[in-house]
C-alpha positions as YAML, in Angstrom:
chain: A
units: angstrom
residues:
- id: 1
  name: UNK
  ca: [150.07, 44.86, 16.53]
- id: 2
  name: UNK
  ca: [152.50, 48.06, 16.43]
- id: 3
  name: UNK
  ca: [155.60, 49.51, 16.97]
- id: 4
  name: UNK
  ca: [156.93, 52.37, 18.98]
- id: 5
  name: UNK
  ca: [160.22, 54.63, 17.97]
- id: 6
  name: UNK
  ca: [161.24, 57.25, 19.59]
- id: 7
  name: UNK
  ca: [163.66, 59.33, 21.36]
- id: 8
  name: UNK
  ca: [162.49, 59.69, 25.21]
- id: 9
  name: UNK
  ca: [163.26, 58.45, 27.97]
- id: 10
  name: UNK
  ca: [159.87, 59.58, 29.47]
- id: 11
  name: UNK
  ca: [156.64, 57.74, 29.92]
- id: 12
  name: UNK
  ca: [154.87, 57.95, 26.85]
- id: 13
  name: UNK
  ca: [151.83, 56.55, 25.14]
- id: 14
  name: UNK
  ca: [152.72, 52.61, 23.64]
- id: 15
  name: UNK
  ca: [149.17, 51.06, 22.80]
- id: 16
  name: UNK
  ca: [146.68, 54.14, 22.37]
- id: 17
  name: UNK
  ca: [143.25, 53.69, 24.42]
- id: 18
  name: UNK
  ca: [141.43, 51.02, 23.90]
- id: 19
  name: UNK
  ca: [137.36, 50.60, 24.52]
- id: 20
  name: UNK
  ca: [136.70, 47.43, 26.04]
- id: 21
  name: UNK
  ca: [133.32, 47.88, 27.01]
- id: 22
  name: UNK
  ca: [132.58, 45.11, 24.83]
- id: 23
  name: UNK
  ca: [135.22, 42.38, 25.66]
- id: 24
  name: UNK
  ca: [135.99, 40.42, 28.17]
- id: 25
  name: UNK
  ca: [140.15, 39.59, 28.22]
- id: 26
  name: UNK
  ca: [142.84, 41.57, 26.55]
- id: 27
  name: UNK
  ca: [146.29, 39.69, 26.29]
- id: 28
  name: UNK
  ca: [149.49, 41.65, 25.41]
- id: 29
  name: UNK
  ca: [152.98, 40.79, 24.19]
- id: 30
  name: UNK
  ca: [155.79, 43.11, 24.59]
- id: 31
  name: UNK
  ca: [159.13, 42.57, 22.78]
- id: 32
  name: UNK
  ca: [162.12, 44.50, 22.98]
- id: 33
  name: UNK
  ca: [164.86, 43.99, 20.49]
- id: 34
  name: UNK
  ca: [167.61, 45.71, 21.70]
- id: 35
  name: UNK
  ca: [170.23, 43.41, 22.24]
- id: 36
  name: UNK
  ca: [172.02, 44.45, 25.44]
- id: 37
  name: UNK
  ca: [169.98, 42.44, 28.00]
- id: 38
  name: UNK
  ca: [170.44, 45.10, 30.68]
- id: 39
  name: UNK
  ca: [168.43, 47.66, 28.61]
- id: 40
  name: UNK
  ca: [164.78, 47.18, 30.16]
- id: 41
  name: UNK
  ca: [161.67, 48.87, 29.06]
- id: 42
  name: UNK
  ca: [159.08, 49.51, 31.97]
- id: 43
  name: UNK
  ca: [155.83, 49.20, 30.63]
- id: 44
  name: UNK
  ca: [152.11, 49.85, 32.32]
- id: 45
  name: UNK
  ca: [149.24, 48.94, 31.36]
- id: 46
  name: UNK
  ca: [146.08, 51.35, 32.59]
- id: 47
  name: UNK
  ca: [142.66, 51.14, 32.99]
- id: 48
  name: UNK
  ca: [139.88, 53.88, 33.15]
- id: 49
  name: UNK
  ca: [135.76, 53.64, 34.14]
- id: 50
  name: UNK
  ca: [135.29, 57.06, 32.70]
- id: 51
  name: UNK
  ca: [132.69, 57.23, 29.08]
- id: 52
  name: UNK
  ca: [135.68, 58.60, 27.03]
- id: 53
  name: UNK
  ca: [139.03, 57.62, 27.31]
- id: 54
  name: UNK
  ca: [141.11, 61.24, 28.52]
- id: 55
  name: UNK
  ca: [144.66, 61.59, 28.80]
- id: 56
  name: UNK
  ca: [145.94, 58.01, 28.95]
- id: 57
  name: UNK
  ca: [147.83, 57.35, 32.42]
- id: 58
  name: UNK
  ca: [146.61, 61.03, 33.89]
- id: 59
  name: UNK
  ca: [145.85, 59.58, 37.76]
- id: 60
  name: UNK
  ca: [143.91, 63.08, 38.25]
- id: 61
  name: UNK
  ca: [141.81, 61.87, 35.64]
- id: 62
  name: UNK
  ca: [140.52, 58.33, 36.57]
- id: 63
  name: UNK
  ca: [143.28, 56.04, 35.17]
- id: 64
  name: UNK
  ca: [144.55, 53.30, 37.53]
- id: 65
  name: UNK
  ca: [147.60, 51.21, 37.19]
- id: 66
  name: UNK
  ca: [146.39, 47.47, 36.19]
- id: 67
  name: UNK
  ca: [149.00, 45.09, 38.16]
- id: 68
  name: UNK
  ca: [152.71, 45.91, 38.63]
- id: 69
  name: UNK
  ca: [155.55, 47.43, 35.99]
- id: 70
  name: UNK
  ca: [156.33, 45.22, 33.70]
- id: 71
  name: UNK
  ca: [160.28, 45.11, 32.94]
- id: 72
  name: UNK
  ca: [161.13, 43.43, 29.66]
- id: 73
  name: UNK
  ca: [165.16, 43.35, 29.73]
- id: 74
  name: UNK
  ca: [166.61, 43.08, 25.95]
- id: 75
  name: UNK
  ca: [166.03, 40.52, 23.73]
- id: 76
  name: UNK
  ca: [162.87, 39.61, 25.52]
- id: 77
  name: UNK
  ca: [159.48, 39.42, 25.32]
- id: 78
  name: UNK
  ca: [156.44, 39.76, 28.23]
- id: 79
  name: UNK
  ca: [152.98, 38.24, 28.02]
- id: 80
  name: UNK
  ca: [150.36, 40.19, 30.45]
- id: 81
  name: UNK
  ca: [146.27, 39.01, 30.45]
- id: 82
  name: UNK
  ca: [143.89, 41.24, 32.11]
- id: 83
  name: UNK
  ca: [140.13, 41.19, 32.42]
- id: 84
  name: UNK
  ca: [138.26, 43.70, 31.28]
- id: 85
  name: UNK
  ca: [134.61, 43.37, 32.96]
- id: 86
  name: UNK
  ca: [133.54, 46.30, 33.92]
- id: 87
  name: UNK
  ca: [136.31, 48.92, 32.43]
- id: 88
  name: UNK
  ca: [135.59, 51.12, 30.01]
- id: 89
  name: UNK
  ca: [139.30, 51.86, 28.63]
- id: 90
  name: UNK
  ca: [142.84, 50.59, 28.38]
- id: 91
  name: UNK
  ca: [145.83, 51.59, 27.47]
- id: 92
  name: UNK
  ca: [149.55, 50.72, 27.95]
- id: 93
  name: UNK
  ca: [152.82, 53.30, 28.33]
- id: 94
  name: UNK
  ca: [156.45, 52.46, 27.85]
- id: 95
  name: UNK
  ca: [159.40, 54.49, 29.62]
- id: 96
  name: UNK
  ca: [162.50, 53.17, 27.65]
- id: 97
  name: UNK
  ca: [165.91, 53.15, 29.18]
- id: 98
  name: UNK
  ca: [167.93, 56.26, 27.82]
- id: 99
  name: UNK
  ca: [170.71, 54.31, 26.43]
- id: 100
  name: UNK
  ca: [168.08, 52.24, 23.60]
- id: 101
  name: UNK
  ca: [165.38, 54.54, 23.81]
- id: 102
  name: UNK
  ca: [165.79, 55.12, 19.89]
- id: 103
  name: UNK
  ca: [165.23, 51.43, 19.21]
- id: 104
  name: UNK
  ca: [161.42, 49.50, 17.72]
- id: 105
  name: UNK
  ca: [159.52, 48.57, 20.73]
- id: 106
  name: UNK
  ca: [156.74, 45.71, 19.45]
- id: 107
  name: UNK
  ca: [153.45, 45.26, 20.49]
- id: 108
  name: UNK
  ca: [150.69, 42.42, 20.35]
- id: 109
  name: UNK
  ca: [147.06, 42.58, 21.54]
- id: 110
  name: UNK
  ca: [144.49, 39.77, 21.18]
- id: 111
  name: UNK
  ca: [141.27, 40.60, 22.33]
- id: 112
  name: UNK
  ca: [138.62, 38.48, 23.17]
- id: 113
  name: UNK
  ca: [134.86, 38.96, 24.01]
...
């Protein structure tokens, strides 16, 4: 589990590579706890075949986009599975919307092998 805080409105790094190498399923849970339900984070989760993990979300480098953004509006939570077989690495980015972006964004991972 973990938290993000910050102050941009960019893309930025939300669950830090991950080496799956060794599992089989990853499930996430995204929460956003701002309150105004028109406040959405857009969150991606990535995926890389590379032997060490890079930049996270750096397309010139070998990370793909797993599946579609995820929106999570306020007050909210998302639940996302992916298998892993055959991926070396996985990470997730949020972009916040700029009027919350200062606000705890909550992760959960469960993985499973």
């Amino acid at each position: 589990t973990g938290t993000y805080t910050g102050s941009s409105t960019s893309q930025v790094e939300f669950i830090a590579p991950v080496d799956v190498r060794h599992e089989d399923r990853l499930s996430f849970q995204f929460i956003n706890n701002d309150t105004t339900g028109t406040n959405k984070d857009v969150i991606k989760v990535w995926g890389r075949l590379a032997t060490t993990s890079g930049t996270l979300g750096a397309t010139n480098e070998g990370w793909t986009q797993i599946g579609d953004d995820i929106e999570v509006s306020g007050s909210t939570s998302s639940l996302k599975a992916i298998s892993t077989t055959g991926l070396y690495w996985c990470g997730v980015t949020i972009n916040p919307t700029d009027t919350h972006a200062s606000l705890t964004h909550q992760w959960a991972m469960l993985r499973q092998a």
